[in-house]
C-alpha positions in Angstrom: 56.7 185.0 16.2 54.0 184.9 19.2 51.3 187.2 18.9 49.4 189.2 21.4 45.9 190.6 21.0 46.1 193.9 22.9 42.4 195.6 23.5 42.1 199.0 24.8 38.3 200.6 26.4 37.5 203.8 27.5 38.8 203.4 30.8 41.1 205.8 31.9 44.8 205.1 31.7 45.1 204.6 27.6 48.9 205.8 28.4 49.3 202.2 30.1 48.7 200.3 26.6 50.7 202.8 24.9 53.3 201.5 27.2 52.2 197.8 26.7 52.6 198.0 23.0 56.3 199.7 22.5 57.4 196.9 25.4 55.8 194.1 23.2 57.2 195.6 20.3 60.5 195.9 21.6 61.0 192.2 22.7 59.4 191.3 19.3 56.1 190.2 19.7 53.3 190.6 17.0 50.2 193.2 18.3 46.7 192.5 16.8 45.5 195.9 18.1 41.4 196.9 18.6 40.4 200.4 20.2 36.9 201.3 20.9 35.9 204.8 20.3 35.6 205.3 23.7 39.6 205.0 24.3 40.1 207.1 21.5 38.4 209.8 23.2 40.0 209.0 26.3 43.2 208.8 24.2 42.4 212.7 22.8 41.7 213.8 27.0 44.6 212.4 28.7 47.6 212.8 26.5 46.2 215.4 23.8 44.9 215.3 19.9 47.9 213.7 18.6 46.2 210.8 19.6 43.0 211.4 17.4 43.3 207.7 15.5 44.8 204.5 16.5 47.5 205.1 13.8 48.4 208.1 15.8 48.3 206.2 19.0 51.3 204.3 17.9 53.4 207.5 16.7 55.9 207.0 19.8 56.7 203.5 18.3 59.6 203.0 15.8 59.1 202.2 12.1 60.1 198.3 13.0 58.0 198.6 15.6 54.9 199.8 14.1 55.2 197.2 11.3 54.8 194.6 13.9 51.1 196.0 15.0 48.3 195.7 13.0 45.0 197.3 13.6 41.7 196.0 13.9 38.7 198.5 13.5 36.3 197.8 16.2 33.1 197.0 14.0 35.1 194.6 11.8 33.6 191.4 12.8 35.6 189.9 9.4 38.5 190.4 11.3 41.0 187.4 12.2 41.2 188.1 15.6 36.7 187.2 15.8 37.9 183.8 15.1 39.3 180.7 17.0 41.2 179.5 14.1 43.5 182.6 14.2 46.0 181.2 16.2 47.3 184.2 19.2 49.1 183.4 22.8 46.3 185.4 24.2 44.8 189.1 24.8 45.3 192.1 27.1 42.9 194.5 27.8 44.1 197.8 28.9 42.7 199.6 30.6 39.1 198.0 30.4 36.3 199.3 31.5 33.8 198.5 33.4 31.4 197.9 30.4 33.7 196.1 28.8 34.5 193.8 31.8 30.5 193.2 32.2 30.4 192.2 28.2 32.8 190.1 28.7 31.7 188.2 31.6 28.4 187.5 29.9 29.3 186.8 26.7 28.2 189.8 25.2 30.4 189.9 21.7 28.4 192.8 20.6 32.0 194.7 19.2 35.3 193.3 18.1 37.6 193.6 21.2 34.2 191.6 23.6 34.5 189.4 20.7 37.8 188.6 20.3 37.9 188.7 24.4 35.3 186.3 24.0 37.3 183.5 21.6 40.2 183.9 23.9 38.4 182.3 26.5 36.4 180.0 24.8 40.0 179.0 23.1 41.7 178.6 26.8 44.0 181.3 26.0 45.5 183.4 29.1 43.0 186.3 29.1 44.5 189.4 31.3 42.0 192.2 31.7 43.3 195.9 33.6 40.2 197.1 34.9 40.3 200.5 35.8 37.3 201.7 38.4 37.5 203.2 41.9 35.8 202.0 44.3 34.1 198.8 42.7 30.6 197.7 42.8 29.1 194.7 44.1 28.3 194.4 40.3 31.9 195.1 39.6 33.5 192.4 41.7 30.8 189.8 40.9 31.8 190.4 37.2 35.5 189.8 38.2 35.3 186.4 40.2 33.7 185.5 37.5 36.1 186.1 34.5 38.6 184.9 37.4 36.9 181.7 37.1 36.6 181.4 33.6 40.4 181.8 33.9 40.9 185.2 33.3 43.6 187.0 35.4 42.0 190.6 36.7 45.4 193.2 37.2 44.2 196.2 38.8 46.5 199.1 38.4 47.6 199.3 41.4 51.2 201.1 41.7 53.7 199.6 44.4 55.8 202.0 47.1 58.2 199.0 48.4 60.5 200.1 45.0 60.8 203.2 45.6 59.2 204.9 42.2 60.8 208.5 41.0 58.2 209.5 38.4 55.0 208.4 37.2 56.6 206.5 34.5 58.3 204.5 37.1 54.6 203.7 38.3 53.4 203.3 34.8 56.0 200.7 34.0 55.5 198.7 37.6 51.6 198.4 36.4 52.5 197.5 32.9 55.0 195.1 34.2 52.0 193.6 36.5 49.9 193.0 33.4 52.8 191.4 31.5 53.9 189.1 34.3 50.2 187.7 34.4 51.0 186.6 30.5 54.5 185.4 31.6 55.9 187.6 29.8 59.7 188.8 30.3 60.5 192.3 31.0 62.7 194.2 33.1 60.1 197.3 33.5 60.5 197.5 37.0 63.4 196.1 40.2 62.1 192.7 41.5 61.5 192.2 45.2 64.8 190.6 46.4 66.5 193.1 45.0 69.5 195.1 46.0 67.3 197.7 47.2 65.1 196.0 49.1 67.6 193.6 50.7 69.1 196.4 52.3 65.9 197.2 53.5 65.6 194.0 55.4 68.9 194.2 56.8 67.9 197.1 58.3 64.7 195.7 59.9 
């Protein structure tokens, strides 16, 4: 069984990595899970206090589901996932802030997601980080080409228009998709360009 560390900031959107985590879930893989206070509080703001813990944070997730996450308390530097000899196909971080990014870009493992962010790239694992900021810095984009070429993949969460979304779950899921599709990861979250849909669309051009 693969497993996926899954980091989530304070960044607005923490309803993204709920997403992330009942699509890894669902297709099996293993979630080593780390939340900073910060997206806990976000958590609490966007989508109410049911969210109050990362236990909580997982309610939507079925019992077999919720087996195959296990939580990492942020201060924990004990943990498995601070060290290279735990053996993970790589992390996600989303959303990540703009903090977070900046830690990571200098090396600063000052908390258990930087650090474990941190040993995913030393490691040359695929490193996939969601930042969520508008507009970006000079800082913020200097921070980015660098993680890019340290050989992290930056996925903004940017929605698309050329599928035709209904909700904002359909926008949700095309974002999450993103973010999977940068870890190869197979998922049917959202139609494919060459699709039905948009094949018509050409035909009509």
């Amino acid at each position: 069984m693969q497993r996926i560390v899954v980091g989530v900031s304070g960044a607005s959107g923490t309803i993204l990595a709920q997403r992330t985590l009942k699509l890894l879930t669902q297709s099996g893989y293993a979630v080593d899970l780390v939340m900073t206070r910060d997206a806990i509080y976000t958590a609490v703001e966007e989508m109410g206090v049911e969210n109050s813990t990362p236990e909580k944070f997982l309610a939507p997730l079925s019992d077999a589901q919720r087996e195959l996450v296990t939580i990492h308390k942020n201060h924990d530097f004990t943990s498995p996932i601070a060290s290279g000899t735990y053996k993970t196909y790589g992390m996600l971080i989303i959303p990540c802030s703009m903090a977070t990014l900046a830690a990571v870009a200098i090396g600063l493992s000052d908390n258990l997601l930087r650090r474990a962010a941190d040993v995913t790239l030393k490691e040359r694992r695929p490193l996939v980080m969601v930042p969520r900021e508008a507009p970006f810095s000079e800082i913020h984009l200097e921070n980015m080409l660098k993680l890019t070429r340290l050989g992290s993949v930056i996925v903004p969460p940017i929605p698309a228009w050329y599928n035709h979304p209904k909700s904002l779950e359909d926008v949700e899921n095309f974002i999450v998709g993103r973010a999977l599709d940068a870890l190869k990861i197979e998922h049917d979250l959202y139609p494919r360009w060459g699709s039905p849909q948009q094949k018509v669309t050409s035909a009509v051009l």
